[in-house]
N, C-alpha and C positions, 0 to 999 in steps of 0.2 A: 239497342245493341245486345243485353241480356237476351232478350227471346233469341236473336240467332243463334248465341252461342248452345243457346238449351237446344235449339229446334237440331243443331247439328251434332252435340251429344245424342237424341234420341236416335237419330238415323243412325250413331253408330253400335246402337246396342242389339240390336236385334238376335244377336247370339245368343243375349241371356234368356230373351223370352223361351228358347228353345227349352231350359231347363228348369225341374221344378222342387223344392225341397220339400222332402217325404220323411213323415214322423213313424217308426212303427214300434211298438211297445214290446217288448221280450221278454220271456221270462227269464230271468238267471240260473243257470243249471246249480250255483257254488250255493249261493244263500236262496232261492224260491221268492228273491223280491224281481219287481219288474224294474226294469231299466227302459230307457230311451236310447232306437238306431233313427239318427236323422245324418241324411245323407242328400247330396243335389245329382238328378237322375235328367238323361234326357228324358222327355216328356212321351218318348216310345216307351219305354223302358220301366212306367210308373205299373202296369200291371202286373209285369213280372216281379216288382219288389215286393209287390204285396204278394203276392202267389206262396212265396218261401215261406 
């Protein structure tokens, strides 16, 4: 009975696949340390993040 209830969670996430969580490192303009941008991007969308 557990397998179906997984097997029909899986069939309903497919949206998440769609998106991917992106780390990109910054400098800080205030102090000159780096900070962390982590953001969840559609999975078009991962070139353009990094592009900035």
């Amino acid at each position: 009975m557990a397998k179906k209830v997984v097997a029909t969670l899986r069939d309903g996430s497919k949206d998440g696949r769609a998106y991917s969580k992106v780390i990109k490192m910054v400098k800080s303009p205030k102090t000159g340390a780096y900070i962390f941008d982590e953001q969840m991007v559609p999975n078009e969308a991962v070139k353009e993040f990094f592009k900035n």
